[in-house]
Structure formats: structure tokens, C-alpha cells
N, C-alpha and C positions, 0 to 999 in steps of 0.2 A: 494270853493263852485262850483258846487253841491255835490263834493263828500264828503265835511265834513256837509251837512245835519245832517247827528245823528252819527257821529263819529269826534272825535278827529284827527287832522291835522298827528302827527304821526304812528295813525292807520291804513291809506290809505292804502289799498294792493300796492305792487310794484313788476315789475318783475315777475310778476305770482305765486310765492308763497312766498314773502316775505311781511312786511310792513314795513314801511318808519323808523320807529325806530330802525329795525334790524340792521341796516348799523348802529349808532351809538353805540349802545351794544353790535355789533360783534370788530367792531374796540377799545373799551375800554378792553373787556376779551382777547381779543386776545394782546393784549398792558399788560396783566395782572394785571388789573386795576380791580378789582371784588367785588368791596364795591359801591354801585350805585343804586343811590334813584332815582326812574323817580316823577316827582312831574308833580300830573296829577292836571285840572281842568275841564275845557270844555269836558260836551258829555263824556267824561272816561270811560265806560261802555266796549267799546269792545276792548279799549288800555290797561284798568286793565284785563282784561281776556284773554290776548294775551301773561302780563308779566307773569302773573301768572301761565299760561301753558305751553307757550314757552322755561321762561328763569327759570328753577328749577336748579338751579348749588348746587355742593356739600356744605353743610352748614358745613362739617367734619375740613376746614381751613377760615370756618367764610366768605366766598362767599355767595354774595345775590346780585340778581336784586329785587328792591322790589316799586310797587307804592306804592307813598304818596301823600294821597288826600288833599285837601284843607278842613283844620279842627280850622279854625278861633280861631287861640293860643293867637292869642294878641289881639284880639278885635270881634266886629261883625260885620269882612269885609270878602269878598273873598280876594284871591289874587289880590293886584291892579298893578303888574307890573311883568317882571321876576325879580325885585330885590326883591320887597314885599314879591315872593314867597320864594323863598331863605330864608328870612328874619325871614318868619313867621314858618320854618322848620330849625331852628337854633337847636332845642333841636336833632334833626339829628349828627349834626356839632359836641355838647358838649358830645353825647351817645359815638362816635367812636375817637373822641379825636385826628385829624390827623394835621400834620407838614403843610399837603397840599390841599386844593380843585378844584378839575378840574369840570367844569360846561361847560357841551357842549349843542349844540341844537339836534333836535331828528329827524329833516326833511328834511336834506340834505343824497345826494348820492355822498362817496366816500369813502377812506379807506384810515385810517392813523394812523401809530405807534404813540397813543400818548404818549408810555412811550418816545421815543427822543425828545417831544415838554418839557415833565416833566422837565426831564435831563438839556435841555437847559435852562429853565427857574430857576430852584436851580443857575448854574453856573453864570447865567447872577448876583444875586442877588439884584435885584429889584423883588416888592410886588405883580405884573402882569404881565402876560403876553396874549397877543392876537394873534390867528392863522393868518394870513393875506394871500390872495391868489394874484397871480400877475394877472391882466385883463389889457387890453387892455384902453389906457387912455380916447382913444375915448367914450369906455363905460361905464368908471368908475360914472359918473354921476348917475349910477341907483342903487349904493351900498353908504353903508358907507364907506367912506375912511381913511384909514392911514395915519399920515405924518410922514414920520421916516426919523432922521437922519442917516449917514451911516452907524454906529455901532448899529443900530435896535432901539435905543432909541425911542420912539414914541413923537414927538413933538405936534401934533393935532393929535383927532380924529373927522371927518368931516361927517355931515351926508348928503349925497348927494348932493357933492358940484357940482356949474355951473364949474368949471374949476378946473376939480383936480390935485393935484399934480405929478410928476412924480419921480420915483425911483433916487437915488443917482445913481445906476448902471445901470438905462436902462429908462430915459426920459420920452418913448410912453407907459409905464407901468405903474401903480397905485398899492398900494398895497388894496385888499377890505376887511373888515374884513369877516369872518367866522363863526360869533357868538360863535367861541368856546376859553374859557380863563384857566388860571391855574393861582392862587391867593397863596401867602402865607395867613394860616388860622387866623393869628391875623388879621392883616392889613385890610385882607377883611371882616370878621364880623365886626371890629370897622366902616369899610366905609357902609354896611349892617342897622348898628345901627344909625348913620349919618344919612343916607337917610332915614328911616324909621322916624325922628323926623324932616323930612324937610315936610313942607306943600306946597313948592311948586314945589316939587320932582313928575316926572312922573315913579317916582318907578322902572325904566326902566333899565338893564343890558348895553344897548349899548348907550342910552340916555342919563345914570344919573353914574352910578356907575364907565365906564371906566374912562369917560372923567374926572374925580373926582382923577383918579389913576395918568393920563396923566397931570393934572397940580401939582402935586406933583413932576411930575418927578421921577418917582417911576412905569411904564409900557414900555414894549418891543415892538416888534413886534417877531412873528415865523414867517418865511419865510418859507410856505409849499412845496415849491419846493426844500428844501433842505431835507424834510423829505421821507426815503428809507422801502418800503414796501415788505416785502418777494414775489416772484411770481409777480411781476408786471411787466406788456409791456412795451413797448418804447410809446406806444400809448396810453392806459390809466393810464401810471405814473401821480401823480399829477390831474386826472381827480375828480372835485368838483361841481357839480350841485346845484342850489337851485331848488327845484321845487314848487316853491312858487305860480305859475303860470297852470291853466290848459294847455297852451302853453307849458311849460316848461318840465311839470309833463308829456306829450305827446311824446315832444322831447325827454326826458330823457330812456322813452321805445325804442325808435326808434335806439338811442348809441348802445343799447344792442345786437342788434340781425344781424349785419353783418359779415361775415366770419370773420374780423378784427375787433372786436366791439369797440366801442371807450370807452364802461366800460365793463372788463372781470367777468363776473359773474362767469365762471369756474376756476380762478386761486385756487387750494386747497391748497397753502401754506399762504394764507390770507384767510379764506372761510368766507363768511355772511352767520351766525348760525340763522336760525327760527325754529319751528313745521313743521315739512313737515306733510300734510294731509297722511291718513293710505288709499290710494288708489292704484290701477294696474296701470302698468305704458302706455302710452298715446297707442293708439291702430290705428291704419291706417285701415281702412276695402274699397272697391270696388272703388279702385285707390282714394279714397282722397289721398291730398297733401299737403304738406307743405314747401313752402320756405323761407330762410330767417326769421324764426321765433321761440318764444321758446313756444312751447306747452307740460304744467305740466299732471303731471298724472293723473287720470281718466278720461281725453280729451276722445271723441272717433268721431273721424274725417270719417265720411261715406260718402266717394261718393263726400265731398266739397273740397275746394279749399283755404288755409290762409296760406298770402303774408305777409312779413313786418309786423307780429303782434305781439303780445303777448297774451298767453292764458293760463289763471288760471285753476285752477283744476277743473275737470268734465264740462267742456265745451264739449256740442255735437253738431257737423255741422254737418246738412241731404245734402243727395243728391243736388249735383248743385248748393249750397251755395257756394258764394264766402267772403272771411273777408281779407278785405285790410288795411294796416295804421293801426290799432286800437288795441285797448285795451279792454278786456274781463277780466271781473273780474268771480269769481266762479259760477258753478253751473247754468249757461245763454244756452239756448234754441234755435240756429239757426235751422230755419225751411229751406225746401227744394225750390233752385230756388232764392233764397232770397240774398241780397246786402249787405255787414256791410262796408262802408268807412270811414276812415278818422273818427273814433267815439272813443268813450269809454261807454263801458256797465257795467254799475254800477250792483253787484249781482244779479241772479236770474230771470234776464230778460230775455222774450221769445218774438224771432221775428217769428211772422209765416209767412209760406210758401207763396213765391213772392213778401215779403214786401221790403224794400228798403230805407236802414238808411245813411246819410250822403251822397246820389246822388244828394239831390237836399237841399238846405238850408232852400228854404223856404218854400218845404214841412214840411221839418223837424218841423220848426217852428210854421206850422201853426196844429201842432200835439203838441204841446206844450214842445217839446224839446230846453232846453236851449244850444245854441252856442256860444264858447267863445273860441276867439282864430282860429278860423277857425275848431274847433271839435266840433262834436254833441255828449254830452252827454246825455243818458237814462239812469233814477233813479231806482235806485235798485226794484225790485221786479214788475219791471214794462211789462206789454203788449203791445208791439205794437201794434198799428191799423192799417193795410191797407191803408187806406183813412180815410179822413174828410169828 
């Protein structure tokens, strides 16, 4: 919040012309992984019209991105968990008939071959398998953790423990998981069916369903730094975001846009596939400027000044505008003379000439802009005021 208001968590624009799901449906086609159900609930309105437009793959070899809404199969419930969902979208599972199911999340920023996670997971022959990232053990406290023995066996899965464990191979490292799994398909509908007649089940994939795998003795860990990505840096190999956080979600633009970005959005032997908008491309008029930042097409930068941002399509900066730190989502209004710091501008938002967004906090605030995180976000479709 604020930006899932009336959109679904992996709807968020990211990156200036992507949203937040593109990174896991580029990395699954590009893995040649091309049978993928997005199972939408929440607000789904502008995520169904994104898959529906965005991802049209050829149906000539049976490729489909396709949502699937929550349409109450087994009873008159919504979805109660991500297992529930799963659960309740079995007739999915029994329509395509496969050996295997991979169930990733939709809201994290990174890139990974998951056919080598696939691969390794058949070899291992155990019923699970879970991505695991190495962090930092000091940090590991704010994820779920892994506890694996040294052949990847998964002995606990922990949910943010006070003292996590450390790596057989490296101590001050934790493994966290990544919400993303690969199941053999019996095993896991049987565990699916399991938990669906447990009443005191929180229906939950990382909750209820691993740890169910892990005391059988029957779940892995993948170790995503062993995982090799066509086109990738020395510097954004293995780079994995959650942006779970408006903090985060913040930071995350900020990786992108340095000469050496710490995630390469231009690598074209991995590309993150979306809709690019049918616009000109960005246009620089009476010395505006731009450093350190990616401004998409139909931008038209007149006369202002964007440092360290990111800027969506058809964004217009007038004269003597400056945009520092921030995020600009489509189609936003900067007026002449005007401030954008350290913010995120939700669509369509116009700031008029002299106004001044994220200079002071408790103007902001006292404008009715929520701050979170040290960013001031403004709600889509919104007018600044001048003053109170």
C-alpha cells in the first residue's frame, strides 16, 4: 500500500515499463516453461488485462500465459491460502496431465533459468524442491529460513527465526527461501488434498504445505547461486529482490539506473518480455537533462532536470523542473519550477508549477500524502496542491 489501492500486488509498474509479474513470466518462457496459469484474486482487474495483452504466445505448440480467477470449485469460499488456491485450481493440474509443477511467486525482481532448478530437482528424487537464496545470517531473521543439511536435504523450514542457522559451507550465511518450489505432481496434489481437509491448516504454501514435505523427508533446498543465467554481470548474477516493502520497492528502482546497475535491465540474452506502450521514443527539448536514469518513451523532458529516477511512459517535465530519487509512474504532469524528491508518483498525477513533493515531510503530510519508508507517495490520478 498505497500502490496496491485498486491493483493487485503483481500489477505494480516497475522499471518504467514493466510490472512486477513480468520478471516471473519472462524467466519461466525464457526457461521454456510455457504452460502457466497466473491464479489471480485480489483487485485482478488490471493484472488480468496486462496477461491478456501482454503475454499472447503462440497457441500453434500449446503455449499459454493464461489467469485464473478464483471461481469457488469446492465450496463457497474464496481462496483461503496459496495452498487453498492451488488446491481449488486442481482441475488445471488434471486438464494438462504433467510429471511436474513449478509454482513460483509473481513479486519478486530477478532472473533465473528455472529449467536447471527443474533438472536438479528430478536428479535429486525427492517430492520438493525450494529455491533458497544465501543472506546474510545477521539478516536472516526477517525471512523464512532453510535448514539443510549438507547434501541440500532440507532438515527444518523456519519462519523467522531469533537465531538462524548457518550454511554447512559458509556459517554467517542463512539459506532464505524464495517462495519459489518444483513438486512432483502426485505427491503434491495428495499434500494439496491433505491440507485442504485440515481445519486447522492456514492453507499456506510456505506455512503449511513445505514444512509437511520437510518432515517426510522428502524436500531439497536449490541453491540459487549455483544457478547460471545467459548475459549476466559479475554484479547482478544471483541478484534477487523482494519488494515487499515501499522501502524496498524504492531501492529496487534505484539498483537499476547506475552506469554499473546492480540489476541489468539491458542484458538481451535473458530479456524481461512485457507490452512496451506504442509511443516516440523519449524526446530531450531546450537543454533538459537526464542523469543516471531510465526515461521510457513518450517522456518529453523540456527545459527540466531527472537525477537518479525512473520515468514511465509519457511523462512530461516543464521548464526548471527538477525529479530527484523518484519514481514516476505513466502519464504524470510535472509543472515548471517544481521539486519531485525522494517520492513515487502513482499514474496521472499532476504537479503544478512551483509546487514541491518530498522537500519537506511534513508538508507533505500535512497535504495528505502518505510517507512510508522515508518516500512520499502521491495516489494515482491525483493534483497537487501548492499549500494547505
Amino acid at each position: 500500500m498505497p500502490l496496491t489501492a485498486d491493483r493487485a500486488k503483481p500489477a505494480v509498474p516497475f522499471g518504467g515499463t514493466y510490472r512486477l509479474i513480468d520478471f516471473v513470466l519472462s524467466n519461466l518462457v525464457n526457461s521454456d516453461l510455457t504452460k502457466i496459469c497466473v491464479l489471480t484474486q485480489y483487485k485482478s482487474h488490471s493484472l488480468d488485462r496486462h496477461v491478456s495483452v501482454a503475454w499472447r504466445m503462440s497457441t500453434m505448440l500449446g503455449s499459454y500465459v493464461t489467469s485464473v480467477p478464483a471461481q469457488q470449485r469446492t465450496g463457497k469460499h474464496w481462496y483461503q491460502g496459496s495452498a487453498d488456491a492451488i488446491h481449488q485450481s486442481l482441475n488445471l493440474v488434471r486438464d494438462e496431465n504433467p510429471d511436474y509443477i513449478v509454482v513460483f511467486g509473481a513479486d519478486n525482481i530477478y532472473r533465473m533459468d528455472v529449467e536447471q532448478m527443474v533438472i536438479d530437482h528430478i536428479d535429486s528424487g525427492l517430492a520438493c524442491t525450494v529455491a533458497g537464496i544465501r543472506v546474510p545470517r545477521s539478516q536472516a531473521s526477517s525471512f523464512g529460513i532453510i535448514d539443510a543439511a549438507p547434501g541440500g536435504k532440507i532438515k527444518k523450514f523456519l519462519e523467522k527465526p531469533a537465531d538462524p542457522p548457518g550454511l554447512p559451507d559458509s556459517p554467517e550465511q542463512s539459506f532464505a527461501s524464495m517462495g519459489n518450489y518444483v513438486f512432483n505432481r502426485k505427491a503434491f496434489v495428495d499434500a494439496l488434498v491433505a491440507d485442504a481437509n485440515d481445519d486447522n491448516s492456514r492453507h499456506d504454501m510456505g506455512g503449511d504445505i513445505i514444512p509437511g514435505f520437510v518432515a517426510q523427508g522428502s524436500a531439497q533446498v536449490y541453491d540459487f547461486t549455483t544457478n547460471k543465467v545467459a548475459g549476466a554481470t559479475d554484479k547482478d548474477r544471483n541478484y534477487w529482490r523482494d519488494v515487499g516493502t515501499i522501502g524496498a520497492y524504492h531501492a529496487a528502482h534505484m539498483d537499476l539506473i547506475s552506469v554499473d546497475p546492480e540489476f541489468n535491465l539491458y542484458n538481451t540474452k535473458w530479456p524481461i518480455w512485457t507490452s512496451q506502450v506504442q509511443a516516440p521514443g523519449a524526446k530531450f527539448v531546450l537543454r533538459g537533462t537526464a542523469e543516471e536514469s531510465i526515461v521510457s518513451a513518450g517522456c518529453i523532458i523540456s527545459g527540466g532536470d531527472v537525477e537518479h529516477s525512473v520515468l514511465s511512459p509519457n511523462v512530461f517535465v516543464d521548464k526548471w523542473a527538477r525529479i530527484e530519487n523518484s519514481v514516476v509512474f505513466n502519464n504524470c504532469r510535472i509543472g515548471r519550477n517544481s521539486v519531485v524528491r525522494n517520492c513515487i508518483l502513482d499514474k496521472n498525477v499532476v504537479v503544478p508549477d512551483g509546487a514541491e513533493i518530498g522537500v519537506d515531510k511534513a508538508f507533505d503530510e500535512a497535504r495528505g500524502f502518505q510517507i512510508v519508508d522515508g518516500i512520499t507517495i502521491v495516489p494515482k490520478n491525483a493534483a497537487v496542491p501548492e499549500s494547505y
